[in-house]
matplotlib code that plots the C-alpha trace (Angstrom):
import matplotlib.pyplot as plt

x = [14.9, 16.7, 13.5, 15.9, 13.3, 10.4, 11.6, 12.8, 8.9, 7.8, 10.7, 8.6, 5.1, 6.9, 8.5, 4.8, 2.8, 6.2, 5.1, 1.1, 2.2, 4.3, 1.8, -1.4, 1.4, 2.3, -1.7, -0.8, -3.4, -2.9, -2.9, 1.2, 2.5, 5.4, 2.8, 1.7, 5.1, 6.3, 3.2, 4.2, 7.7, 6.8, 4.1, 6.8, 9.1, 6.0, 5.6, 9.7, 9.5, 6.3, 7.4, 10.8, 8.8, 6.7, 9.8, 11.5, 8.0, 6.6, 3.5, 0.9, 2.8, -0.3, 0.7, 1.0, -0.1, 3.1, 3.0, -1.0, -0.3, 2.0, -0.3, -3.0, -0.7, 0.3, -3.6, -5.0, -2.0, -2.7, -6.8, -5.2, -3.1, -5.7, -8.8, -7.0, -6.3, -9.6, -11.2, -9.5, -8.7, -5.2, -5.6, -6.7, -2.6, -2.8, -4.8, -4.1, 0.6, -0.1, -1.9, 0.7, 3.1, 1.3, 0.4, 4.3, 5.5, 3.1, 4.5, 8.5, 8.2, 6.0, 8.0, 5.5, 7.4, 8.4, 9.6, 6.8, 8.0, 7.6, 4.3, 2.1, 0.6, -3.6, -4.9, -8.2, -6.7, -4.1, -7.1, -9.2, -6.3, -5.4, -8.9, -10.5, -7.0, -7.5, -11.1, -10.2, -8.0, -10.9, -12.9, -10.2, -9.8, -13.7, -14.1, -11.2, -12.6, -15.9, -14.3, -13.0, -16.4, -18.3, -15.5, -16.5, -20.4, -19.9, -18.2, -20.7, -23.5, -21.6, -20.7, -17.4, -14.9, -11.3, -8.9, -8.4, -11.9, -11.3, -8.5, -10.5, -12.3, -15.5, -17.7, -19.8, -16.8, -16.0, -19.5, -19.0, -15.6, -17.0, -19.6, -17.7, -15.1, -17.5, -18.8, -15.1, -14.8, -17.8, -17.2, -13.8, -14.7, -17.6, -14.9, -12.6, -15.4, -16.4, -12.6, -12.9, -15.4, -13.1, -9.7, -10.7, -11.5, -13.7, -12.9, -13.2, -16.6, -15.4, -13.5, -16.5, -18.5, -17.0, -16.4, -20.1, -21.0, -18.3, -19.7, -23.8, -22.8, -21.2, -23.8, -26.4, -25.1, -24.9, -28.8, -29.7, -27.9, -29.5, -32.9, -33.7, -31.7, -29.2, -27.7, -24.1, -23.6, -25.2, -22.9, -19.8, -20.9, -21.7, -18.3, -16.2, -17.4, -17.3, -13.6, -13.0, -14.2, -12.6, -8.7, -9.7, -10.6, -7.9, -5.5, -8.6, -9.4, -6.0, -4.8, -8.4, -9.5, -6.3, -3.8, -5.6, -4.8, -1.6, -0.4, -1.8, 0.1, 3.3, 3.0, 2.6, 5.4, 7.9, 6.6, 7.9, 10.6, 11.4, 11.0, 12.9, 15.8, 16.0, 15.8, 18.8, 20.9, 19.5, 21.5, 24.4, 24.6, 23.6, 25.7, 28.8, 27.9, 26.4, 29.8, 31.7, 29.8, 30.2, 33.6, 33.7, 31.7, 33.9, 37.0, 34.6, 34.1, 37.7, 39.1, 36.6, 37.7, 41.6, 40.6, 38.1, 41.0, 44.1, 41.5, 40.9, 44.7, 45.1, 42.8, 44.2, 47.9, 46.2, 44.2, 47.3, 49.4, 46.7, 46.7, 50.5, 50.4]
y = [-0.1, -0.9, -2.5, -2.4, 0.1, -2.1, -5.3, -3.7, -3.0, -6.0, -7.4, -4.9, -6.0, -9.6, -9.0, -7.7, -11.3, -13.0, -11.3, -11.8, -15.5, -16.0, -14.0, -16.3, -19.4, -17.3, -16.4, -13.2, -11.6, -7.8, -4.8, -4.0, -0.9, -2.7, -4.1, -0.8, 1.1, -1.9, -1.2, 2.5, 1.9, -0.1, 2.2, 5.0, 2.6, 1.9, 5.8, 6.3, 3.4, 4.8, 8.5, 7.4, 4.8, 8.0, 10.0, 7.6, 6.6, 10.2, 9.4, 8.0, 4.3, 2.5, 1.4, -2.5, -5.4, -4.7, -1.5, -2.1, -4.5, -2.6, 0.6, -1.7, -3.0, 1.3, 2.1, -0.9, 0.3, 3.8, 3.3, 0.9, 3.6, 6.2, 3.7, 1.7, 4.5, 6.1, 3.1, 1.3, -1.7, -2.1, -5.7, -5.2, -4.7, -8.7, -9.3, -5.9, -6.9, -10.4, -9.4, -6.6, -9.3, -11.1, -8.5, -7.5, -10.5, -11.5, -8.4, -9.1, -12.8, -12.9, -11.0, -9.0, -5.7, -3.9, 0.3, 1.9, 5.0, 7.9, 9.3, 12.6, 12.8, 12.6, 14.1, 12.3, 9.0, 9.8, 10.9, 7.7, 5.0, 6.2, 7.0, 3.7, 1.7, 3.7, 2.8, -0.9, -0.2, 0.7, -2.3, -4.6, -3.5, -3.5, -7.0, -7.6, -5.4, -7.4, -11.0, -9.7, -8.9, -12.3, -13.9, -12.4, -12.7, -16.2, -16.6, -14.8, -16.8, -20.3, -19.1, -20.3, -17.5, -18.3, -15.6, -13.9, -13.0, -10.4, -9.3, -8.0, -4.8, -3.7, -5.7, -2.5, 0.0, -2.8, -2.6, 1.6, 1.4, -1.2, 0.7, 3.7, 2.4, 1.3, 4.5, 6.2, 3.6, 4.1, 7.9, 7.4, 4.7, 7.1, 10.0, 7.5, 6.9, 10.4, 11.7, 8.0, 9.6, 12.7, 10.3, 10.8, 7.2, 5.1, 2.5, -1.8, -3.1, -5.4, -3.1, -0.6, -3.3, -4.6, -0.9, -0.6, -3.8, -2.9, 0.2, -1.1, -3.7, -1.5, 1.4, -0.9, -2.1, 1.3, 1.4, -1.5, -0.6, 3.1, 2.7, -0.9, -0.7, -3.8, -5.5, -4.9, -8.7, -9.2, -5.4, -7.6, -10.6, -8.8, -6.7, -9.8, -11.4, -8.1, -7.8, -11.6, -10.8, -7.6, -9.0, -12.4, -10.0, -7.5, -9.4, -9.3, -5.4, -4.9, -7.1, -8.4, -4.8, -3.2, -5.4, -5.4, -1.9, -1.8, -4.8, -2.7, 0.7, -1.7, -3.2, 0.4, 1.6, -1.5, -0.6, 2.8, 2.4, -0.2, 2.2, 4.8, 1.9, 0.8, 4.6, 4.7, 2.3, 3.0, 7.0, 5.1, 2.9, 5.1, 8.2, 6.8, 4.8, 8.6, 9.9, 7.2, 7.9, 11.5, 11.1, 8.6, 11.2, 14.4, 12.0, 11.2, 14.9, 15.2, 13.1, 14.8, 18.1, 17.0, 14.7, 17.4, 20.0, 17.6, 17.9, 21.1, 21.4, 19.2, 20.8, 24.0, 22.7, 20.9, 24.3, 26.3, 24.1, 24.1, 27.5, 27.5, 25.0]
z = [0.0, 3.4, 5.8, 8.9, 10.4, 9.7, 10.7, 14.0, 14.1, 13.8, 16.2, 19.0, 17.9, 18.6, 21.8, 22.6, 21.3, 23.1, 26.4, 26.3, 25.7, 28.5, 31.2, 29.8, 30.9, 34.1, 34.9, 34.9, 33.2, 34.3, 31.9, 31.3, 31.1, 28.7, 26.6, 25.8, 25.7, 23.3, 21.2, 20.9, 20.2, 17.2, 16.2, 16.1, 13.8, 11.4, 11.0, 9.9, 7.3, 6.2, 5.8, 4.5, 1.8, 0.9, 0.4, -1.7, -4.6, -4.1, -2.7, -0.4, 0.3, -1.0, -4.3, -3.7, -1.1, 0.7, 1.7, 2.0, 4.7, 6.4, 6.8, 7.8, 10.7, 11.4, 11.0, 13.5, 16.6, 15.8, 16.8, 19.7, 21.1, 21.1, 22.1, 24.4, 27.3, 27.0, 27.4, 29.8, 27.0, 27.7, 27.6, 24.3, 23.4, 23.8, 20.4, 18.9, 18.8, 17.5, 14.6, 13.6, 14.0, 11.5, 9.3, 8.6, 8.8, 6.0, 4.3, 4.7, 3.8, 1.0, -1.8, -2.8, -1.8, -5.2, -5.3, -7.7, -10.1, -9.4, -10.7, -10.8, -7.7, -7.8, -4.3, -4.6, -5.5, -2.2, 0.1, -1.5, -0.1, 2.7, 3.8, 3.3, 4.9, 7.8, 8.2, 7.3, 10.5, 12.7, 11.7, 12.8, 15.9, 16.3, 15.5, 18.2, 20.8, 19.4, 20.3, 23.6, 24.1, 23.1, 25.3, 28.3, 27.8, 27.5, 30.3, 32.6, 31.0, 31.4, 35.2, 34.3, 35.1, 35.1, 36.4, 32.7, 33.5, 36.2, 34.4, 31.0, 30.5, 31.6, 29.4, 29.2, 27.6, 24.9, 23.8, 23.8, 22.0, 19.5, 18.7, 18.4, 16.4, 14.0, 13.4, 12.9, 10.5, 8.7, 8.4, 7.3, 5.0, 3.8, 3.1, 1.1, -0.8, -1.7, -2.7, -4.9, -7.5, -7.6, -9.2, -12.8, -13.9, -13.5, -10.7, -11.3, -11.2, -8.5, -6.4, -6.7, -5.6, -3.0, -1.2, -1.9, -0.1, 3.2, 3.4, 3.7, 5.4, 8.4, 7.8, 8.3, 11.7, 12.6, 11.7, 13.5, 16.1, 16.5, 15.2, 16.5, 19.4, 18.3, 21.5, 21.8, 21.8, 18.4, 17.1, 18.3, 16.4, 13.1, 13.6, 14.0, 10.9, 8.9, 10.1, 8.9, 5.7, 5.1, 6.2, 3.3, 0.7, 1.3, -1.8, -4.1, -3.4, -4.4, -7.1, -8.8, -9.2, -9.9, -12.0, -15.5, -15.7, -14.3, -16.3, -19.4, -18.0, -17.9, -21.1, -23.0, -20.8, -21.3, -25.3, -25.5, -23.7, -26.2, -29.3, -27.8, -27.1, -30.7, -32.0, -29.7, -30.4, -34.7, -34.3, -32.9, -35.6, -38.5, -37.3, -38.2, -41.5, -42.3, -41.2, -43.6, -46.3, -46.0, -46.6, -49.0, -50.8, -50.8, -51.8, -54.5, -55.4, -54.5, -57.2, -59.9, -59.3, -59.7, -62.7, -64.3, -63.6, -65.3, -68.3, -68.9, -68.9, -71.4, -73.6, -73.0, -74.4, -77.3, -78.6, -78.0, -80.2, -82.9, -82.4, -83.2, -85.9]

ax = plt.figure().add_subplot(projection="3d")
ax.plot(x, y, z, "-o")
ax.set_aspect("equal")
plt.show()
């Protein structure tokens, strides 16, 4: 499949990390309208190579690390575009377009891309994917909405503020949209879950798990943070970590868990097709040795008939001249 779209993506998500590089060398530390217009554009490019990658395997484009990546990348811009103007977290743009960068570029030079047959569609095991990458989406940009908000405690507790300072969101609306975004993540996470047990078969121990463990550790934050009142410093702490370790397992939740079974779906696949090759290519061969022998047969019958018919001739003549004699 062509990836013209999605490296055109990436190309905007770069043009976006090019530009917060050269304003931290320029000091100019302003929210951008281009940042976010940049940001959008690539966002808009993610969503064609997605729908056309759905159009082209049938389904929900979930079905290897590839296209995984890639919809994490889509999922973490789309929670930037809507969190970022309610919020006033446009600044957030600067840590949100260098880690789509990173993410697709990952995804284009690795190799791992690779177009899955089509296959009956399972609604639960569609609503399950895409459910739980979009929540993996929200924790990312929590733990960097989390980081943007350690950053500027420490500066105002080291007194130490350099001109990026003034130029960061209210320290109070990154705690808010943290904390928020944890909880979208958490629901949607929760809701991935539930259309999981509805698939039909019974998951991997480890990738059951480790959605397990994801899903306590963030619904205990949210705990913590309601019924003990949790500070919003220690929230962004716990969400940047979570978020760390979420992106590192990302290749184990997909591979580890899944490629027993799919290597064991392959193998009976590659077997069949390889009976139904050699009963193939056995018709071929047997259809015209059947054929040859056919014939060799009926010139066989042929020459019976003739020779059983000269016979009876001959015996015919030799009682008629008896008969005679």
């Amino acid at each position: 499949m062509n990836h013209a779209v999605l490296i055109a993506s990436t190309l905007c998500f770069l043009l976006g990390f090019g530009y917060v590089l050269f304003a931290l060398g320029a000091r100019a530390y302003g929210a951008s309208r281009f940042q976010f217009v940049v940001l959008a554009a690539g966002f808009a490019l993610q969503t064609v190579f997605l729908y056309q990658r759905g159009k082209v395997i049938g389904r929900c484009p979930l079905t290897n690390l590839f296209e995984v990546l890639v919809f994490l990348s889509w999922a973490v811009v789309l929670f930037y575009l809507v969190v970022g103007p309610s919020y006033r977290l446009s600044l957030l743009g600067a840590f949100t377009a260098p880690l789509a960068f990173a993410l697709q570029t990952v995804a284009l030079i690795s190799g791992l891309d690779s177009i899955s047959a089509k296959a009956a569609v399972n609604p639960y095991l569609e609503f399950h994917a895409a459910f739980s990458l979009l929540a993996y989406g929200a924790f990312v940009l929590a733990g960097l909405a989390g980081a943007m908000y350690l950053l500027q405690e420490h500066q105002l507790k080291t007194r130490r503020l350099n001109p990026a300072f003034f130029a960061l969101p209210p320290i109070y609306s990154l705690g808010v949209a943290n904390g928020r975004l944890i909880a979208v993540g958490f629901v949607l996470l929760t809701l991935g879950m539930v259309a999981g047990f509805g698939v039909g078969r019974a998951p991997s121990p480890f990738k059951l798990g480790w959605s397990i463990g994801v899903w306590l550790i963030y619904g205990g934050i949210l705990a913590a943070r309601g019924i003990k009142h949790l500070a919003p410093r220690r929230v962004a702490n716990l969400s940047v970590l979570a978020s760390c370790l979420a992106i590192a397992t990302l290749w184990g939740i997909t591979f580890i868990g899944d490629q027993k079974a799919a290597d064991k779906g392959n193998s009976k696949l590659e077997i069949q097709n390889s009976k139904e090759m050699v009963e193939r290519q056995k018709s071929k061969i047997e259809a015209p040795t059947m054929s040859r022998a056919s014939r060799v047969e009926r010139r066989g019958l042929e020459r019976d008939a003739s020779a059983g018919s000269d016979s009876s001739f001959e015996l015919r003549v030799y009682a008629a001249a008896a008969a005679a004699a």
